[in-house]
C-alpha positions in Angstrom: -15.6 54.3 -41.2 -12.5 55.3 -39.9 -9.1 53.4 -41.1 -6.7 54.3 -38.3 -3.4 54.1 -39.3 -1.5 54.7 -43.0 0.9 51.9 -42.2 2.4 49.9 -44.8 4.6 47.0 -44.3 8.1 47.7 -45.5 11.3 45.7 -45.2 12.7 48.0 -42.5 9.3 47.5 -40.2 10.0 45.5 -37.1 9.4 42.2 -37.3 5.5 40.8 -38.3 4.0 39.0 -35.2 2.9 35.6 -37.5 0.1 33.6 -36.1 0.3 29.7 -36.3 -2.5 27.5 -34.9 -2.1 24.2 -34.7 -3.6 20.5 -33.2 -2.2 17.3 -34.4 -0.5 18.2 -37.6 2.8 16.8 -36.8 3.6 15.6 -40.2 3.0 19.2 -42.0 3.7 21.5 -39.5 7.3 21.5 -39.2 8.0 22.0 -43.2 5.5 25.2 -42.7 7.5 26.6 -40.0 11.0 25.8 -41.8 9.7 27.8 -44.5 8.1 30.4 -42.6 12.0 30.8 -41.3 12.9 31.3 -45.0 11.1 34.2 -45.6 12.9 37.4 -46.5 11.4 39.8 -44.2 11.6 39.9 -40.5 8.7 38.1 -38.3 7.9 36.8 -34.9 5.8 33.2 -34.4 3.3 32.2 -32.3 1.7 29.1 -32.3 -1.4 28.5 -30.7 -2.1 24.9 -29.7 -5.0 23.0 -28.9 -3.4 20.2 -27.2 -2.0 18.1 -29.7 -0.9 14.2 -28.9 0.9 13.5 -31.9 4.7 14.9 -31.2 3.6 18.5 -32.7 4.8 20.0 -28.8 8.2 18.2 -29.0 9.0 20.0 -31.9 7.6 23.2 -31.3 10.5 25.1 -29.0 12.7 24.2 -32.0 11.3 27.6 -34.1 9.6 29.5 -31.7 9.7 31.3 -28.1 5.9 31.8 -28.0 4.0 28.9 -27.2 0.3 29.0 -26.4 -1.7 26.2 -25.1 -5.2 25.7 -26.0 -6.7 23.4 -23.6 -8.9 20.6 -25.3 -12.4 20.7 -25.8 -12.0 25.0 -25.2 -11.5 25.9 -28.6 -13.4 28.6 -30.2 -12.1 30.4 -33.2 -13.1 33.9 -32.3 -11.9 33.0 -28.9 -8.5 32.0 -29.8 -8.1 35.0 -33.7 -8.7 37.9 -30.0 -6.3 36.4 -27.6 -3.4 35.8 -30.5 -4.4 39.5 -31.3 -3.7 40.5 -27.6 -0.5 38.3 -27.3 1.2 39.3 -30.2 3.6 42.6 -30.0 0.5 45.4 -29.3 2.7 47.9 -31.7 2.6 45.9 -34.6 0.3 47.2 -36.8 -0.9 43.6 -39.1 -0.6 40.4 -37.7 -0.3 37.7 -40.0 -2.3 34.0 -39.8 -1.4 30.8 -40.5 -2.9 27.6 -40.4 0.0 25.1 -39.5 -1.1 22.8 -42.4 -0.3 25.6 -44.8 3.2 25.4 -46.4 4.1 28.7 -47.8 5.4 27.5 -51.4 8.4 29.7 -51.2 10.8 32.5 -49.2 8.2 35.6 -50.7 5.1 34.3 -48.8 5.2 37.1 -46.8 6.3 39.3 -48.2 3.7 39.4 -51.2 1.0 39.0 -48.7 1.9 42.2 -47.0 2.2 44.0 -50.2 -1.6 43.2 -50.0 -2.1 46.1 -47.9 -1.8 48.7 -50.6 -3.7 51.6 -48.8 -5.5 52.5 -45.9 -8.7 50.6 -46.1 -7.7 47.5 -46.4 -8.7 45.4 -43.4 -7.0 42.1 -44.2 -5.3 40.0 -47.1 -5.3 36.2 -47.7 -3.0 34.4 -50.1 -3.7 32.2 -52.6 -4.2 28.1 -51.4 -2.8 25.3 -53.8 -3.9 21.8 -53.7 -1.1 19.1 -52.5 -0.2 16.9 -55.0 -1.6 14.1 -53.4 -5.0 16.3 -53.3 -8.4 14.2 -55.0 -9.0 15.8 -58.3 -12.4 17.2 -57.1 -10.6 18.8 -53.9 -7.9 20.0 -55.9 -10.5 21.6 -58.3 -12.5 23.4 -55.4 -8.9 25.0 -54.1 -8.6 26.3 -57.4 -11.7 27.7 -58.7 -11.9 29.5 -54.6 -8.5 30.9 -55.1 -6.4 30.5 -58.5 -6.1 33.6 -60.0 -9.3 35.2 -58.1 -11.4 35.9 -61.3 -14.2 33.9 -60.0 -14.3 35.3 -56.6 -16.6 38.2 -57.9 -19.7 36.4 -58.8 -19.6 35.5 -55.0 -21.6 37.0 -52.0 -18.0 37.2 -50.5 -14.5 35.3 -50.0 -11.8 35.2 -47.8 -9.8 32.5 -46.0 -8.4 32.9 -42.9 -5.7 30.0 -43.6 -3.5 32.3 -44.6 -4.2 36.2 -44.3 -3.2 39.3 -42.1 -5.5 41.7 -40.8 -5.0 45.5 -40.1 -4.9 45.9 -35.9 -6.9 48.8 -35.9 -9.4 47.7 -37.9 -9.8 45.2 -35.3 -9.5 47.2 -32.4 -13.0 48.7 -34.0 -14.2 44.9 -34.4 -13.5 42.3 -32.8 -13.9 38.5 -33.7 -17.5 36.8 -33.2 -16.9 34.1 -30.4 -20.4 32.7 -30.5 -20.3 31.0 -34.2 -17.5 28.0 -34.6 -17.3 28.1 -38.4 -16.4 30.8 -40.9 -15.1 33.6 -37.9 -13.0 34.8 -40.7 -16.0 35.3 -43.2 -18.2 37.3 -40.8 -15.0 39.2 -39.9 -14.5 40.4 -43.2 -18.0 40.6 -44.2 -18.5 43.0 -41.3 -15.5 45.1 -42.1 -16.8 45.5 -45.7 -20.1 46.7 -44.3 -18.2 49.7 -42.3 -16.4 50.5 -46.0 -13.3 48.8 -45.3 -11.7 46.8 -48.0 -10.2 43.4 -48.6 -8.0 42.2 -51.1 -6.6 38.7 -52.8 -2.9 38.2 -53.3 -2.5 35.1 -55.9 1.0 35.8 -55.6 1.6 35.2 -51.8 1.0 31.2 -52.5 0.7 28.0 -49.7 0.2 24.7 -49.9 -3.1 23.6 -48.6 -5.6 21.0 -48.9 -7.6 18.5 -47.5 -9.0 14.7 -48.6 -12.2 14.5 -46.8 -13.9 11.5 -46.2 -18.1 11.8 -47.2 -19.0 12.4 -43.8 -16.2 14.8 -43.0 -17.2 16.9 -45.9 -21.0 16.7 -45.5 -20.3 18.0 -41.8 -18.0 21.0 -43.1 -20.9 22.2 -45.3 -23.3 21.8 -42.2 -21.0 23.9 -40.4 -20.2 26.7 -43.1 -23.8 26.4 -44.1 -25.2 27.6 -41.0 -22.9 30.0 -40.5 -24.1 31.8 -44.1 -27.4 31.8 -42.4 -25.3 33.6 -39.2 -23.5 36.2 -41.6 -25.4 37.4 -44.3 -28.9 38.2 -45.1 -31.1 36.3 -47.2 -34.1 37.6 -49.3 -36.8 35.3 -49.5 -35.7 33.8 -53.5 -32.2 33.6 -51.9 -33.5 31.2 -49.0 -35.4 28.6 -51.2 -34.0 24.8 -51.6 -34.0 26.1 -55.7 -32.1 29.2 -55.3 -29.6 28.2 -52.0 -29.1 24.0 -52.7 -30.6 23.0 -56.1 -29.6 25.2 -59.2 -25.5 25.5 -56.8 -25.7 22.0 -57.0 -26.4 21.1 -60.8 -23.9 24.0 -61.5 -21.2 22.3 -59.8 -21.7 18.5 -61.2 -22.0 20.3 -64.4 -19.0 22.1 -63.8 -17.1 18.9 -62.5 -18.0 16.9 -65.5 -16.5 19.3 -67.5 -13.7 19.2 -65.4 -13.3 15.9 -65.7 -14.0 15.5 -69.6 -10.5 17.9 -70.1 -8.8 16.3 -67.7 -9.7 13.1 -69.2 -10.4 11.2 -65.3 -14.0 9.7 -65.6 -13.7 8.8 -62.2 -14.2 12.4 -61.1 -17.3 12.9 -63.2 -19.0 9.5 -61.4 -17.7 11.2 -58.3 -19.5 14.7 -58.8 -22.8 14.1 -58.0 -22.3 11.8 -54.6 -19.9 14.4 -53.3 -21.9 17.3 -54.5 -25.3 15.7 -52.9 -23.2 15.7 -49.7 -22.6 19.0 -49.7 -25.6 20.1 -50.9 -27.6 18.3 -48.4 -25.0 18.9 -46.0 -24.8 22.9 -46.5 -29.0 22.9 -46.6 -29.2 21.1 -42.9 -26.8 23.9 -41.5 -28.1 26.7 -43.3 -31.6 25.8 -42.3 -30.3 25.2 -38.4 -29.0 28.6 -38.6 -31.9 30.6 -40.2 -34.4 28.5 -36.9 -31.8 29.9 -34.5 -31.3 33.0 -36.0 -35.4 33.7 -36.1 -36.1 32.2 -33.0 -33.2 35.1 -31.3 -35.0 37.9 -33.1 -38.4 36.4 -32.4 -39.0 36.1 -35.9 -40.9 33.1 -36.9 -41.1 33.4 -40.7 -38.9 31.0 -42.6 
């Protein structure tokens, strides 16, 4: 692996091109790009949008110059993570992402989540997410045991978030973004980067707001999609494949883990909640995952699942 490029961000660099995609989150999006104005180092904003209905276009021109439409049903992550990387200033060596329904919590965002890139082989950073307060307590409690104070983000296969991150240019000049998966881009991004030696790092201290009250079918559908996108990404041993190892034994951890949760937190109603919403995901995440493991064998012409 080569890292091209010693660059790190400063508060003389010119400004950092900031990334903001957007559809139909007129009631959040205009506090994140107030505070994005706050920040204390220079930056640029471009908002990608995928044709929103709701008044987010009205308000748009009031904070930024670069406005990019994404035409409905045309979205593709990948798609959309290259051409932000084209359109942005080509000079600028990071480029900084963020989702519009992530409220940077104060005027350091950015810079803390630059300070991310401590040395040359880092590829990209992502900040740390907070639940809203209005967040349901088993939301809220996923948001912190994925981010917090990243201590539990080692006993995973891998995490990042592209919510809000940056990613070295050059780095992605090497490697571009997948455009043929629609969930977890960001994942396989990084996963891939780490496989040619390249680095990625947490900042807890470059904080957003950010979360999300899914209904049961919303959520079961965001495990189908991130499940068959693990089967996309990574490789899976035989063990690592089986309804125990993949589905069953996550799945009592978490309930377990909830219940606890809920006994300190004294809120009964989460610990009734647990194993409905963890069934959801867990049958959720095994529908994907097993979708992606027929498609990914029936590519290679591989037939044993």
């Amino acid at each position: 692996m080569q890292a091209n490029g010693r660059e790190k961000p400063t508060k003389t660099m010119k400004p950092v091109p900031i990334v903001v995609r957007s559809h139909n989150d007129r009631v959040l999006i205009e506090h994140t790009l107030q505070m994005i104005h706050a920040q204390t180092i220079p930056f640029t904003i471009h908002v990608f949008d995928n044709d929103s209905t709701d008044g987010t276009l009205d308000l748009l021109p009031r904070y930024s110059e670069h406005i990019h439409r994404v035409p409905a049903g045309t979205y593709v992550p990948g798609k959309v993570l290259n051409a932000a990387m084209e359109a942005v200033d080509p000079a600028a060596p990071f480029v900084v992402f963020l989702n519009s329904d992530c409220t940077p919590v104060d005027e350091t965002w950015l810079e803390n989540l630059l300070k991310g890139f401590s040395d040359d082989t880092v590829a990209a950073v992502f900040g740390r997410q907070m639940p809203r307060p209005d967040c349901f307590p088993l939301f809220a409690k996923d948001t912190e045991d994925t981010f917090g104070d990243g201590s539990r983000q080692k006993y995973w296969k891998h995490c990042f978030s592209m919510a809000s991150s940056a990613i070295r240019r050059s780095c992605w000049k090497q490697m571009a973004f997948r455009t043929d998966i629609q969930y977890s881009e960001d994942i396989d991004w990084t996963w891939r980067a780490r496989q040619q030696g390249w680095t990625i790092q947490y900042v807890k201290e470059s904080r957003v707001y950010h979360s999300h009250n899914y209904t049961y079918a919303q959520f079961k559908r965001r495990q189908m999609g991130e499940g068959k996108a693990d089967a996309q990404i990574f490789t899976w041993s035989r063990w690592e494949r089986t309804f125990l190892r993949y589905s069953l034994l996550p799945y009592l951890r978490q309930v377990k883990s909830d219940v606890m949760f809920a006994i300190r937190g004294k809120s009964p109603r989460a610990a009734f909640q647990s194993p409905v919403l963890r069934f959801a995901q867990l049958t959720g995440r095994r529908k994907g995952f097993l979708q992606g493991l027929l498609e990914m064998q029936a590519k290679d012409g591989n037939h044993d699942l």
